[in-house]
N, C-alpha and C positions, 0 to 999 in steps of 0.2 A: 281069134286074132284077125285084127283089121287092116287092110294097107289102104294107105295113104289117097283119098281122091286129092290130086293136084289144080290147084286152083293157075291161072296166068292172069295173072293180074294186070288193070290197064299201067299204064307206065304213069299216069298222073294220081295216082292215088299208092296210100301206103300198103304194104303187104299186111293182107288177111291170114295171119299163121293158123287161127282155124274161124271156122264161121258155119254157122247156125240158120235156116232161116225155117219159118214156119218149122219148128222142128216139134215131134209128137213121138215120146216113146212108146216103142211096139206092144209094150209086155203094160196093161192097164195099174199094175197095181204100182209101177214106177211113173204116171204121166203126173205129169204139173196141170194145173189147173186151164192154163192158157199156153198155148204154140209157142216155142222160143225162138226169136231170130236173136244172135247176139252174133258180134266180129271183134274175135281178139286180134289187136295189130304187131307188128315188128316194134320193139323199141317201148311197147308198155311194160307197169308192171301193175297185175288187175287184183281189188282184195273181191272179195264176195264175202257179202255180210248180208244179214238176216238172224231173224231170232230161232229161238232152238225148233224143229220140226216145220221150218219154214218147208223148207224145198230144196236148199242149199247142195248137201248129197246128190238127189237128183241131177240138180244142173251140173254138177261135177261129172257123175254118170252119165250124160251125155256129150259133155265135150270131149271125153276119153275113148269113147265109143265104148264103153262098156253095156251100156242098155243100149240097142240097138234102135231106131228111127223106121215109123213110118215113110214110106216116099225115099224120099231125096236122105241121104246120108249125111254125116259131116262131112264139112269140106276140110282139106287141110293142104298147107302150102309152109313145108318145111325145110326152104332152101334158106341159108346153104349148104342144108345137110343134105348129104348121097345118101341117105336110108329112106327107103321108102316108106319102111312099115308103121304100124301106127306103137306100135311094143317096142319098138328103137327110138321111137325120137319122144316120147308121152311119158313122164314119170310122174307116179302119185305117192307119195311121202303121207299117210294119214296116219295121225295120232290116238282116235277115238281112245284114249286113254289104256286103253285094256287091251288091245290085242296083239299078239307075236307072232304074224302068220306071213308068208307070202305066194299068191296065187304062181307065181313063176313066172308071169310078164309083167307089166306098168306098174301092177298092184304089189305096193308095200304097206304094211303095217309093223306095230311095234310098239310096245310097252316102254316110257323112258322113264328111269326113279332119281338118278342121282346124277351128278358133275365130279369128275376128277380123273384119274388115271389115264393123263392121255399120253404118257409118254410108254402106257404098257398096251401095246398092238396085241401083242401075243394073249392078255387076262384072259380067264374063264368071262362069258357073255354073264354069269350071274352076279358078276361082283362088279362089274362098270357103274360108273355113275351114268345119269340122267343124261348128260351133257357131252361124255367122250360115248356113248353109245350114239346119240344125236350125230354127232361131229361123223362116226365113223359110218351111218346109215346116211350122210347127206353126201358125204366125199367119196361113197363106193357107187352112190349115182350119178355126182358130179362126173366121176371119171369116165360115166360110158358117155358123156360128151350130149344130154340130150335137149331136144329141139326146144320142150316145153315144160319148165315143172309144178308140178303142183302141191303143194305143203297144207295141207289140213293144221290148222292152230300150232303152226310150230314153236311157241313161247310158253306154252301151257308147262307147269311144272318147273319152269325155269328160274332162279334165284335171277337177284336185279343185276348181277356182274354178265353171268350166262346171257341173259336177254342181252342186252349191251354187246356181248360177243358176236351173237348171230345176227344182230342187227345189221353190224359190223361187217359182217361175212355177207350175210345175205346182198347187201348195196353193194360191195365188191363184185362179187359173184356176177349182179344186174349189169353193174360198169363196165364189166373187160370180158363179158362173154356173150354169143350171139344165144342167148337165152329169154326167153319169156318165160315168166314169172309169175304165179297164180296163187295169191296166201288165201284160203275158207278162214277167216275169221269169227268167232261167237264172242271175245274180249273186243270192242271196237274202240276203247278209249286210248289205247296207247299202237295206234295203227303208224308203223315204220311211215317212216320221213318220205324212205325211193316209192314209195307208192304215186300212183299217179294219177291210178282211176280205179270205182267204186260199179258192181253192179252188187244192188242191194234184189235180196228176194223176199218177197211180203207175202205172206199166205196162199203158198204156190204158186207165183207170178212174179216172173223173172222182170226189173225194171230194167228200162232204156240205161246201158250206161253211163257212168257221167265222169265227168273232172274230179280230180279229189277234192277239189279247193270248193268245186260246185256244191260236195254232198254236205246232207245239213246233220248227220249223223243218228243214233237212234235215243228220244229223250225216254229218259226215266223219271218216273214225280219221286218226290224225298220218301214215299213210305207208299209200298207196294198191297202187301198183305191186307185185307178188307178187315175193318174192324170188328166186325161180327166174326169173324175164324180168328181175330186175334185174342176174342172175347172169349170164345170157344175154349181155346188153348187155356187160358188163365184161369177156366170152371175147372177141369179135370181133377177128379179128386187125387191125391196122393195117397198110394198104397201103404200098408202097415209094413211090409220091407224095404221100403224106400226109404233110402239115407237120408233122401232130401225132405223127412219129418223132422229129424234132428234139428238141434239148433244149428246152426253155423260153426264149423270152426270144430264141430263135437266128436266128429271120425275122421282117421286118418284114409282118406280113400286108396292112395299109393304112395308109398315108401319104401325107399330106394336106397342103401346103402354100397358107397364105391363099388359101383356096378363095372362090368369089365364083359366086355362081347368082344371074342374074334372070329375070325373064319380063315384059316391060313395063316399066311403071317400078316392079314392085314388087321387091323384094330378099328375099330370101330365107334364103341363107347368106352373111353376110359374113366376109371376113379369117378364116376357119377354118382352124385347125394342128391335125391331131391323129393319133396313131400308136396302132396296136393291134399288139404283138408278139404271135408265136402261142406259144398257152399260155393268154393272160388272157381275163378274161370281163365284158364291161364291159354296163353299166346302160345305156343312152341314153334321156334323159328331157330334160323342158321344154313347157313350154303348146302347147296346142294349136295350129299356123298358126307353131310355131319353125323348122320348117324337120327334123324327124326323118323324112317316108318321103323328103324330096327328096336330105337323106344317104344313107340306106341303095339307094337308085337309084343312086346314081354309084356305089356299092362294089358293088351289084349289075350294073354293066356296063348299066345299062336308060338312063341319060339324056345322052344328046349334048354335051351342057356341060362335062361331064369332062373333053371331050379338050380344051376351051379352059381349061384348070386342071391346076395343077401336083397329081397324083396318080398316084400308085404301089400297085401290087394286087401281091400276092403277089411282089413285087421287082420287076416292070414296070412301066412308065411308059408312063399309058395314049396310044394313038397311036403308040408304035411299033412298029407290026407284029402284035401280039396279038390274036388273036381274040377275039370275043364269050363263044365257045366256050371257051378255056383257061384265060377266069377263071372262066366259072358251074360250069365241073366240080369246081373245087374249094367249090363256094358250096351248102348247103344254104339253102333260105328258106321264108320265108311270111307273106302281110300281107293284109288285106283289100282291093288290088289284083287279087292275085295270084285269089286266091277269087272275084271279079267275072270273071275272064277263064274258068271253068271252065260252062261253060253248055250243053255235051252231053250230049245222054243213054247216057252210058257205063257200064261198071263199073265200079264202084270202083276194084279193084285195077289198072285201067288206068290211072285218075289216079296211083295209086302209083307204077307204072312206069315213067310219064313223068317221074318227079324221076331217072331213072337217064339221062335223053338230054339234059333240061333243056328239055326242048318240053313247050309250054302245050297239052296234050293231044293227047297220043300214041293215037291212035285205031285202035290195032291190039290184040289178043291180045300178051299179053305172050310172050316168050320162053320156053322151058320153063326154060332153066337160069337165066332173072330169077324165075320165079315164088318160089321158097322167100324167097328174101329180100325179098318184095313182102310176101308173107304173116307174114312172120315182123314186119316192121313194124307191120303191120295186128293183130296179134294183142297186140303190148306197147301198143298205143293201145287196145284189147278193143272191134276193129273187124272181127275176123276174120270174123265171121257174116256183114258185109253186103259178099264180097267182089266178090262179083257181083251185087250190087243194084245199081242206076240210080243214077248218082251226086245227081241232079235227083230222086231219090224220097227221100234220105235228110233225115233234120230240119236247120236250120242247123248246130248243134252238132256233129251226125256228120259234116257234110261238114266241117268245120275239122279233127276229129281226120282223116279221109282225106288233109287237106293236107296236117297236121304228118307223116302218117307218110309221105309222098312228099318231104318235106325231109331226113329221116334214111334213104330208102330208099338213098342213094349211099355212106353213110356220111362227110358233108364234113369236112373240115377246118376249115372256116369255117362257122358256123350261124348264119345272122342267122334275126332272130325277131321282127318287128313287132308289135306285139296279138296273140301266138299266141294264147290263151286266148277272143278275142272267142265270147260267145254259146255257152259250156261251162258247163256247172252247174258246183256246186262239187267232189262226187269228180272232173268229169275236171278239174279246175282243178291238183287236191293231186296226179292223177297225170300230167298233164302235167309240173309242176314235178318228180317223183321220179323221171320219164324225162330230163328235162336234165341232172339232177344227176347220174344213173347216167352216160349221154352224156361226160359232162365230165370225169369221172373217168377216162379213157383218153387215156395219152397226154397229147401238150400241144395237146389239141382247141383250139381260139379262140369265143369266145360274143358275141354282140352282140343285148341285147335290148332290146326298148323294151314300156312298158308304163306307163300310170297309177294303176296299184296297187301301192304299195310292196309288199303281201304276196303278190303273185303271181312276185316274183323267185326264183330257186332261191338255196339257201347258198351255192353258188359265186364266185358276182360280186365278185371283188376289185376292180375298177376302174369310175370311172363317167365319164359327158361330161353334163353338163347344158347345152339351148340355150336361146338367150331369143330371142322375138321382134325382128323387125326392124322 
C-alpha cells in the first residue's frame, strides 16, 4: 500500500492527477522497453490502446503503483480529495475475461456473462447477468467516491443495448463527478465519444500522448493470415471419424428438442428445437442473460440438465450410455469459462496439448509426436514464440490466442466458439476470423459461433439462431 506523493502544482498549468517521468520498474521481469514519462491531467478522459502483449498491463501497473519505480515514485495530486492514500483514491476495474478475485485494495477483477436482473440486489452472484453484475461492481466503486479510475476493456461481452448503456453511464459519470477516467482498450474501433486523449503503446514503448482527434488509429490490411499457414490449413488431411468426410447435410450434429433449463425459479431456455447438420456454420446470437453459454454447455456435454432433455450430439441421445469423453473428442471450443479454468503456471504449448485429451490442463510435457501439431497451431495464431513461456505471464489477449489454438489443436469436427475474439486487438481479431474461414473450408467442418459484433463473424456462416430472454 502506497500513499499518495502530492504534487503543488504551478497555478498556470492544469493539475497533474498522476505523472510519470523517466519511470523504470524495480522488479526487471515488469520493465517496458524504454523509461515512462506520462501526465494524466484534471478534466481528461485517457483510452490506452496497443496491440495484445504490447505493454499496455504494465503501464497500468505503474500508474497505480502496483510495480513499484526505480528512483523517483509516482507522483500523484488527488485534490479535491482528503484521502491521501493511493488504495482510496486509485480504482482498477479489469476484466481479463476470466477472473473473480480481489486483492482487497484498488485491485478488482471479475468474470462478467450476462445482462439482466437489475432490479434483484439481493440474487445469488451466480445467476446475475453480464451487465447487472458490471452495473453493480462499477456502482460499489463509484460509491467510495474515487479520485481515478481505471476500466480494462469494459464493453467486452456486452450486447449493443448494454454497450449503449455504459456508454451512457460512463460520459455521465465523466460530466458530473470530479473523476479521471482511464478505459485499456484492445477493440479500438468503437472508442466512446467523452474520450479525449489516446496514449497508444507499441512494442513496449509508451508513446507521447495525443488529442483523440490527433490519433490516426491502429490499421489492419483486409486479410491477415499469410498464405502459406492458410495453405497449410487447407492440406491437413481429414480423419476417418470426422464428420466432416460426410457429405454435407448427411449427420445430424445437434438436435434439440423443446429443450427447458431452469435454475430456481429462473428459466433460462425454454421450448427450444433446433438442429445443426454437419457441414453448416451457424451465428448464435441474442442479449445478454438469453440463455447462449447455457446452450452451448449442453452441446458441450458440461451441464447436467441435458440428460433431463430430449437432446442428440452427433446421433446420441444423451443418457444412453455415451461418455463425456466421445462427445468432447469430436468438440473443439472456447469461451470465457473455459479461460477462467486455466490458472497454472504452465507452458503454453501444454495448454495447447490439453485441447488433444480434452482435460482442463494437462500438466505434463507434451508427447513428442503431439508436439509438431501443438506447434504448428501455435504458429498460425503467431503465438509460436511464447511456447514455453508461462501461461500466467502472457497478456489477456495472448492467452485467448493459446486457447483458440488448443480448440483447433485436435482438429474437430465440431468448433464451437463463444466470444473467441474477447480482449484481441484488431490484427488478431481479422486473423482469427481468416483462421475460421481457412478451417471451414475443409471438408463439411460444422461452426457454432457466438459473438456481439456482427463484424467479427467469418464469410462463412450460412445459418443463424437468435435467443430472446426469458
Amino acid at each position: 500500500m502506497y500513499s499518495a506523493h502530492l504534487i503543488v502544482p504551478l497555478q498556470d498549468r492544469m493539475q497533474k492527477v498522476i505523472e510519470i517521468h523517466e519511470g523504470i520498474a524495480r522488479h526487471p521481469l515488469y520493465r517496458l522497453k524504454e523509461p515512462v514519462t506520462l501526465s494524466l491531467l484534471d478534466g481528461e478522459c485517457v483510452a490506452i490502446v496497443g496491440e495484445n502483449g504490447s505493454g499496455k498491463s504494465m503501464l497500468v501497473d505503474m500508474l497505480t503503483s502496483r510495480h513499484p519505480l526505480l528512483g523517483e515514485e509516482v507522483q500523484y495530486d488527488f485534490r479535491p480529495s482528503e484521502l491521501s492514500l493511493v488504495c482510496d483514491n486509485v480504482k482498477l476495474l479489469t476484466f481479463r475475461d476470466c477472473f473473480g478475485t480481489s486483492d482487497g485494495t484498488y485491485y478488482h477483477q471479475q468474470r462478467w456473462n450476462q445482462w439482466d436482473l437489475d432490479e434483484q440486489a439481493d440474487k445469488d452472484v451466480r445467476v446475475l447477468s453480464s451487465g447487472e453484475m458490471r452495473r453493480r461492481l462499477l456502482n460499489k466503486i463509484l460509491e467510495q467516491e474515487p479520485r481515478v479510475l481505471f476500466l480494462d476493456n469494459p464493453f467486452i461481452g456486452l450486447d449493443v443495448s448494454a454497450r449503449q448503456y455504459f456508454c451512457t453511464l460512463l460520459g455521465e459519470v465523466v460530466r458530473t463527478r470530479h473523476l479521471l477516467l482511464v478505459l485499456i482498450l484492445s477493440k479500438t474501433d468503437d472508442m466512446p465519444d467523452f474520450v479525449t486523449h489516446v496514449v497508444e503503446v507499441r512494442k513496449g514503448v509508451v508513446l507521447p500522448k495525443m488529442p483523440r482527434n490527433d490519433w490516426q488509429g491502429l490499421e489492419v490490411p483486409a486479410h491477415v493470415l499469410l498464405l502459406e499457414k492458410e495453405s497449410a490449413i487447407l492440406s491437413l488431411p481429414l480423419r476417418e471419424d470426422d464428420f466432416a468426410v460426410l457429405p454435407q447435410g448427411l449427420r445430424r450434429m445437434i438436435d434439440m428438442h423443446d429443450v427447458q433449463i431452469r435454475y430456481g425459479d429462473r428459466t433460462i431456455l425454454k421450448g427450444l428445437n433446433w438442429t445443426v447438420m454437419n457441414g453448416e456454420h451457424w451465428a448464435l446470437s441474442g442479449e445478454n442473460g438469453s440463455g447462449k453459454s447455457t446452450l452451448l454447455s449442453i452441446v458441450c456435454a458440461d451441464n447436467p440438465q441435458a440428460y433431463a432433455n430430449d437432446v442428440e450430439l452427433f446421433g446420441y441421445r444423451r443418457g444412453r450410455g455415451e461418455s463425456i469423453w466421445d462427445i468432447k473428442r469430436h468438440i473443439g471450443y472456447v469461451s470465457p469459462e473455459l479461460h477462467r479454468a486455466y490458472l497454472k503456471d504452465v507452458p503454453a504449448v501444454e495448454v495447447v496439448a490439453s485441447g488433444l485429451s480434452d482435460a482442463v490442463g494437462l500438466y505434463k510435457r507434451p508427447k513428442a509426436e503431439q508436439m509438431p501439431v501443438c506447434v504448428f497451431w501455435m504458429d498460425v495464431f503467431g503465438i509460436q514464440q511464447h511456447r514455453d513461456t508461462s501461461f500466467l505471464k502472457l497478456s489477456s489477449g495472448e492467452q485467448r490466442l493459446v486457447l483458440l489454438a488448443r480448440a483447433f489443436v485436435k482438429d474437430p469436427s465440431l468448433l464451437i466458439l463463444d466470444e473467441p475474439m474477447h480482449g484481441l486487438d484488431m490484427r488478431n481479431r481479422r486473423l482469427v476470423k481468416d483462421v475460421i474461414e481457412a478451417f471451414c473450408r475443409r471438408g463439411s467442418k460444422t461452426l457454432v459461433m457466438v459473438t456481439h459484433y456482427e463484424n467479427e463473424l467469418p464469410a462463412c456462416i450460412d445459418h443463424r439462431i437468435f435467443l430472446t430472454k426469458q
